[in-house]
Steps between C-alpha positions, in 0.01 A plus 500: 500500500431169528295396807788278689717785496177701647451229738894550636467849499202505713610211710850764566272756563306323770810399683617806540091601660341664238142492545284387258410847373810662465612186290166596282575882467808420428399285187219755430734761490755322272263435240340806490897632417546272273097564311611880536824500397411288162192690396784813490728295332224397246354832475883663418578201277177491312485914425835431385488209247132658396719816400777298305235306371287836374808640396605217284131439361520836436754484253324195312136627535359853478203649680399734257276295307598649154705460227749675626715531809776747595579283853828321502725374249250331258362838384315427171182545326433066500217327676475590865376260736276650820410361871115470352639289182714286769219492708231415230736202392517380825179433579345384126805261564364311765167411349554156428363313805 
């Protein structure tokens, strides 16, 4: 909100005799619905797109480490990639500073 539209809302509020700190628990207690209901919504939302996200990874990448995977569609006996080769890549990546 942008702060004129806080300064009308306030102004409203004190001419209809809201004290001073019922106009503040009233902000306090708006925010702290809005903080709660968004770390919910980003908890939900996050699990979920981290399980899509797993899922579809999961289908590119295995976790077995060996040369061969029986998980998902890509069963073969080919090169397998693992979360410690990612991981290893990763960071010898970002050596150049």
């Amino acid at each position: 909100m942008s702060s004129r539209t806080l300064t009308k809302e306030i102004g409203v509020m004190k001419a209809v005799d809201y004290k001073d700190g019922e106009i503040l628990l009233i902000f306090v207690v708006k925010s702290l619905m809005v903080g709660i209901l968004g770390g919910l919504l980003g908890i939900v939302f996050g699990g979920l797109g981290s399980h899509m996200l797993s899922t579809i990874l999961g289908k590119i990448f295995t976790t077995s480490g060996g040369t061969t995977s029986t998980r998902g569609p890509r069963s073969s006996t080919g090169p397998s990639t693992s979360h410690s080769d990612i991981h290893h890549a990763f960071i010898h990546s970002n050596n150049n500073y």
